[in-house]
C-alpha positions as CSV (number, residue, x, y, z in Angstrom):
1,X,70.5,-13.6,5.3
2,X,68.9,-17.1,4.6
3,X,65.9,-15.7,7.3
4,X,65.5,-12.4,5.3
5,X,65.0,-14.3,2.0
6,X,62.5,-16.8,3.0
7,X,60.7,-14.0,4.7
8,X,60.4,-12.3,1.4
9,X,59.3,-15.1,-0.6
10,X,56.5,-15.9,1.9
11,X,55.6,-12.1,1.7
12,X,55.4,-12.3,-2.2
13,X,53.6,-16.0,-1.9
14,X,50.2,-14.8,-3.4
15,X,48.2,-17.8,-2.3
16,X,48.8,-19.7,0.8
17,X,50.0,-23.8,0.1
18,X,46.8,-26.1,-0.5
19,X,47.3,-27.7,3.4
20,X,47.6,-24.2,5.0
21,X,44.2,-23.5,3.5
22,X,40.6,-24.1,5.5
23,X,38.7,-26.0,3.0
24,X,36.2,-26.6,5.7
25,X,36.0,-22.8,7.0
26,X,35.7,-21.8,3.2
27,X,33.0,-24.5,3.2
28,X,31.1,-23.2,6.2
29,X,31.2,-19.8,5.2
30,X,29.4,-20.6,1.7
31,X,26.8,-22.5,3.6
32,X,26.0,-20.1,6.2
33,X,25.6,-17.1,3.5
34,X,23.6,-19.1,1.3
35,X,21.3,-20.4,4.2
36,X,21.0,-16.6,4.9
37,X,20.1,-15.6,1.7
38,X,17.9,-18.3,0.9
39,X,15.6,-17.8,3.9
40,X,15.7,-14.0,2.7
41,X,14.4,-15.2,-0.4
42,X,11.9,-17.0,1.0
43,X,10.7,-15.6,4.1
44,X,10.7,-12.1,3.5
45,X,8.4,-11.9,0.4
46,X,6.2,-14.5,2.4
47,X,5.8,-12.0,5.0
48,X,5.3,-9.1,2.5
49,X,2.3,-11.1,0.9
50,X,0.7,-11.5,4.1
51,X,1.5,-8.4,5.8
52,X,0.4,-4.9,5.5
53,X,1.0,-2.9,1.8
54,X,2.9,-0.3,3.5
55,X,5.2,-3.2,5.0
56,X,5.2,-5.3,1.8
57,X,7.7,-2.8,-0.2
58,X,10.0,-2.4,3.0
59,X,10.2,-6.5,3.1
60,X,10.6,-7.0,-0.6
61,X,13.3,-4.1,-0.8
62,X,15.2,-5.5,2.0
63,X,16.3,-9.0,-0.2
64,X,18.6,-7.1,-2.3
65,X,20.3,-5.4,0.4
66,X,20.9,-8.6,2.5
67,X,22.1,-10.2,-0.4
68,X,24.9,-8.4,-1.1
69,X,25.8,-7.6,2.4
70,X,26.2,-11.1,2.8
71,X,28.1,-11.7,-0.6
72,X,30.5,-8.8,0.4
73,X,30.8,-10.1,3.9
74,X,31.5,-13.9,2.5
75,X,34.0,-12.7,0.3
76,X,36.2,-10.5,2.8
77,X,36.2,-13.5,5.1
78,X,37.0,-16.2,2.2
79,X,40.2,-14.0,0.9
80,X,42.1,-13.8,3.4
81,X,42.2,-17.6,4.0
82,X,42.9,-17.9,0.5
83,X,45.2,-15.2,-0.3
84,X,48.1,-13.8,1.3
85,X,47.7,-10.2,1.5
86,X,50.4,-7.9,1.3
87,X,50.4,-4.8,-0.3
88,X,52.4,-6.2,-2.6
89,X,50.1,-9.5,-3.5
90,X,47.0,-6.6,-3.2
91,X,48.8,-4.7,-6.1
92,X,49.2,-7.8,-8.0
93,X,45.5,-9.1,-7.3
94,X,44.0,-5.9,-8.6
95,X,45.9,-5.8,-11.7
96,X,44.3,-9.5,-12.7
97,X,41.6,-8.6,-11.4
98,X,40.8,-5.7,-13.4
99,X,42.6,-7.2,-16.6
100,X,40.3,-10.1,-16.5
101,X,37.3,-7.5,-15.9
102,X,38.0,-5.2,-18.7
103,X,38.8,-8.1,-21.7
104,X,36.5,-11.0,-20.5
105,X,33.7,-10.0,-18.5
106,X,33.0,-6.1,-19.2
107,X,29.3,-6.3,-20.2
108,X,28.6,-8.9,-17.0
109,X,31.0,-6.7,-14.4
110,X,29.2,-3.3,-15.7
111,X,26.4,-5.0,-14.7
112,X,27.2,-5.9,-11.5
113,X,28.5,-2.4,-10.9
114,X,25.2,-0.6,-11.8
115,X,23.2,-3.7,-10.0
116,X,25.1,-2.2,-6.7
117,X,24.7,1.4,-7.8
118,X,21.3,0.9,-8.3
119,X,20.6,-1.2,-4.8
120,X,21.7,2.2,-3.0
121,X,20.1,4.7,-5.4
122,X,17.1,2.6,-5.8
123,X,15.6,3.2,-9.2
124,X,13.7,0.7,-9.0
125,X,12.8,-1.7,-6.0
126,X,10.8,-5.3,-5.4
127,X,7.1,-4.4,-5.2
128,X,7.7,-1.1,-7.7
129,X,5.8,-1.4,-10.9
130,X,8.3,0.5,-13.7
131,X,8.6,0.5,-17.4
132,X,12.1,0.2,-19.6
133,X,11.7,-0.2,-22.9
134,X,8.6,-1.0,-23.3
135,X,8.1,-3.5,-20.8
136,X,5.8,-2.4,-18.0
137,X,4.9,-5.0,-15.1
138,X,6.1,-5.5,-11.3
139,X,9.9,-5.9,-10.1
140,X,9.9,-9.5,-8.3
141,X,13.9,-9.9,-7.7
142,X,16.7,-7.7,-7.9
143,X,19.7,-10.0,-8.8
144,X,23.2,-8.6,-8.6
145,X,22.9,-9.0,-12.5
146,X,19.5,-8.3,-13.7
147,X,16.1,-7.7,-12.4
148,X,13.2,-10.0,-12.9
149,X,10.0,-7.9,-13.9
150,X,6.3,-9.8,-14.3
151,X,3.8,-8.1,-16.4
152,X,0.4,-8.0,-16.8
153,X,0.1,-10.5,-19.4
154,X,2.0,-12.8,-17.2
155,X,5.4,-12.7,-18.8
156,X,8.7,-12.7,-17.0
157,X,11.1,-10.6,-18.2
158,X,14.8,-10.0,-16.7
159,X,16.7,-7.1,-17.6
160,X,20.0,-6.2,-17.0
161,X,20.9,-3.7,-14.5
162,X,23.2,-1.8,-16.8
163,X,20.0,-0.9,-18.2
164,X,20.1,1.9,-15.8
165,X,23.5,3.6,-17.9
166,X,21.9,4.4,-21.3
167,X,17.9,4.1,-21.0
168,X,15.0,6.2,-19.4
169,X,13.3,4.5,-16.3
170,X,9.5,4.9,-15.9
171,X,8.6,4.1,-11.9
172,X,4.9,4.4,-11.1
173,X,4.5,3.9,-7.7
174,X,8.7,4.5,-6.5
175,X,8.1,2.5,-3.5
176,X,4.4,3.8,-2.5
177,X,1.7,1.3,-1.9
178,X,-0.4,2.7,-4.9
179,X,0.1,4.5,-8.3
180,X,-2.0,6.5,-10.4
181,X,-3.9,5.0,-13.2
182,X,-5.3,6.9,-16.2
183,X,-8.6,5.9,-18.1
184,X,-8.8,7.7,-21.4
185,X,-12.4,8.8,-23.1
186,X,-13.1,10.3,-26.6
187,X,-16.3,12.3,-26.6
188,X,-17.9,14.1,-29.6
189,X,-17.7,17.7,-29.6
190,X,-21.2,18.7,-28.9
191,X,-21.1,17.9,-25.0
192,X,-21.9,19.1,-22.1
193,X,-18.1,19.4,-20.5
194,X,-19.1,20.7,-17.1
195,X,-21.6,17.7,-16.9
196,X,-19.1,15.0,-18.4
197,X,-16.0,16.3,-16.3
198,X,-18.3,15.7,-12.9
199,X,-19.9,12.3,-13.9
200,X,-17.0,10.7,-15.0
201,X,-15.2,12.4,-11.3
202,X,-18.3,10.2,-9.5
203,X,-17.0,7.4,-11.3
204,X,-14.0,7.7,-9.6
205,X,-15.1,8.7,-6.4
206,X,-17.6,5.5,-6.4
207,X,-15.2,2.9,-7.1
208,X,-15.2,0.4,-4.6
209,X,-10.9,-0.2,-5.3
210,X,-10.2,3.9,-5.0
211,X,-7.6,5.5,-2.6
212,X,-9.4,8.3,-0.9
213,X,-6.6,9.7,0.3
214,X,-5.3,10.2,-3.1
215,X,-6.7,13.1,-5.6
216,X,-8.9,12.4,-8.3
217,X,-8.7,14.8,-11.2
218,X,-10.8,14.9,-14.9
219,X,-8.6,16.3,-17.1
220,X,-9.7,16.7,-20.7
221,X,-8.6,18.4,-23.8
222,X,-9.7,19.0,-27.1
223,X,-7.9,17.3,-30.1
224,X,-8.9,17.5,-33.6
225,X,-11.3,15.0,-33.7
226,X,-12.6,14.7,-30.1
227,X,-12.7,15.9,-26.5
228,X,-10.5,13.2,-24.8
229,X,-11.0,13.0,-20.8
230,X,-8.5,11.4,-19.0
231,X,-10.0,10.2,-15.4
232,X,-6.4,9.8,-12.8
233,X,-7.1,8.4,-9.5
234,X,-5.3,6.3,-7.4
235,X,-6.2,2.5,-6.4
236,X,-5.9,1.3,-2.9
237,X,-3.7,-1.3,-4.0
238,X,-1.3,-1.1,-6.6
239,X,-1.8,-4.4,-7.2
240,X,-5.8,-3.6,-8.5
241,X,-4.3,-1.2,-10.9
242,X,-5.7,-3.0,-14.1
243,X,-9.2,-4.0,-12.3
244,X,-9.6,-0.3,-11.5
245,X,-8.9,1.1,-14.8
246,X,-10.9,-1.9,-16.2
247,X,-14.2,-0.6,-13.5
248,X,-13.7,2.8,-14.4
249,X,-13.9,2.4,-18.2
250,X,-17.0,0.3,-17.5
251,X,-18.8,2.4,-15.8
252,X,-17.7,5.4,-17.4
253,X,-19.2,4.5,-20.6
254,X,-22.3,4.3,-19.3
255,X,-22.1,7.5,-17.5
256,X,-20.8,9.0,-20.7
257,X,-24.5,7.8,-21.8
258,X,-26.1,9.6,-19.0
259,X,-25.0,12.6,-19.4
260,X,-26.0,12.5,-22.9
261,X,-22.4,12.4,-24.5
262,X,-21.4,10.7,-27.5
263,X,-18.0,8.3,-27.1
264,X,-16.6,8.0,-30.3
265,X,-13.2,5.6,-31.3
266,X,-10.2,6.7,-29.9
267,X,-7.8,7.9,-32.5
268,X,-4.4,6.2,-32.1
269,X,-1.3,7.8,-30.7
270,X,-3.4,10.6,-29.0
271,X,-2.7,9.9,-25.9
272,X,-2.1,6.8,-24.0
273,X,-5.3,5.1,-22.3
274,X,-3.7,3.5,-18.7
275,X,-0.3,1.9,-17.4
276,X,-0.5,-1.1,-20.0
């Protein structure tokens, strides 16, 4: 009888006595995942920066993942040595667990939960270039929190992933090595189109930066006050996006003036002139 009764309190003992724990497993465990996920870190965007662009989004999306296998995998080794599990203890953990979830730490946990959603459905990646609210520039991390975005003016930005629950998410590229940029013109009325539409398409197609593989369209409509042109092509390099647009309006403008078309200022909120 005395046997059955200390069996059942060691059954319901939710955490093992301080001396039957392996402080120095525990402590090897957290070493080796963070050694792992530091040289992640470090060597696989090294490697992307050097390598190939189709390679560099493969290596860059990869740090996320082996992040939080190794989190996952460090945790389901660490509990066990802490914890006693039983069914019963599991019911027990849980209900802490998600009491201490739901009243202290619902904003940080739902975004943990849409960080690991959005590892697996991918929204967004390291490498992608993506807009949410109103803040367009390049993902550099994915943390299990937030992500870290870099935009064109040089700003860092991290936004949390639960981001992804409530607001619209603009990705330009989605994990391809270049994106389509947009140079907006405003022409006076009295043009030729035809000749326009095909000098501003040479533009393109003489751009020193352009993807050949990619289309390049001329695309123009006309608004109350002008015929605005949009020129779309693709750079070879994502990461020439705002040089491109930047050689395109250059020498567009002046083939505007060849071809005997007047530019006129853009009236704002007709349309929007590139990615920034």
């Amino acid at each position: 009888m005395a046997a059955a009764n200390d069996n059942q309190q060691k059954a319901a003992q939710l955490i093992y006595d301080l001396q039957d724990i392996s402080l120095s497993k525990i402590g090897l465990i957290l070493f080796g995942t963070w050694l792992i996920v530091l040289t992640a870190r470090k060597l696989l965007p090294y490697l992307a920066a050097r390598g190939p662009s189709q390679l560099r989004l493969y290596l860059l999306g990869a740090v996320p993942i082996i992040r939080m296998l190794m989190l996952v995998i460090a945790i389901l080794w660490i509990i066990p040595i802490v914890f006693n599990i039983t069914f019963q203890n599991f019911l027990v953990i849980s209900g802490a667990l998600g009491v201490a979830i739901g009243f202290a730490f619902k904003d940080y946990a739902s975004s943990l939960i849409a960080g690991m959603v959005a590892i697996f459905e991918r929204p967004y990646r390291p490498g992608d270039w993506v807009e949410i609210d109103g803040d367009y520039g390049e993902v550099r991390t994915v943390g299990m929190r937030s992500i870290e975005i870099c935009t064109a003016d040089d700003d860092v930005i991290h936004v949390p992933h639960d981001k992804i629950w409530k607001n619209n998410i603009s990705n330009a590229n989605n994990g391809a090595h270049t994106l389509m940029c947009v140079t907006s013109f405003y022409v006076a009325p009295d043009h030729d189109s035809a000749r326009v539409r095909a000098a501003l398409r040479d533009v393109a197609m003489t751009s020193a930066l352009l993807e050949y593989d990619k289309p390049v369209l001329v695309m123009l409509a006309q608004t109350p006050l002008a015929t605005h042109y949009q020129l779309k092509a693709y750079p070879f390099d994502l990461r020439d996006q705002f040089e491109f647009v930047s050689d395109l309006t250059i020498r567009g403008k002046r083939a505007l003036v060849d071809a005997g078309a007047e530019e006129i200022q853009a009236v704002s909120g007709l349309a929007r002139a590139s990615k920034t």
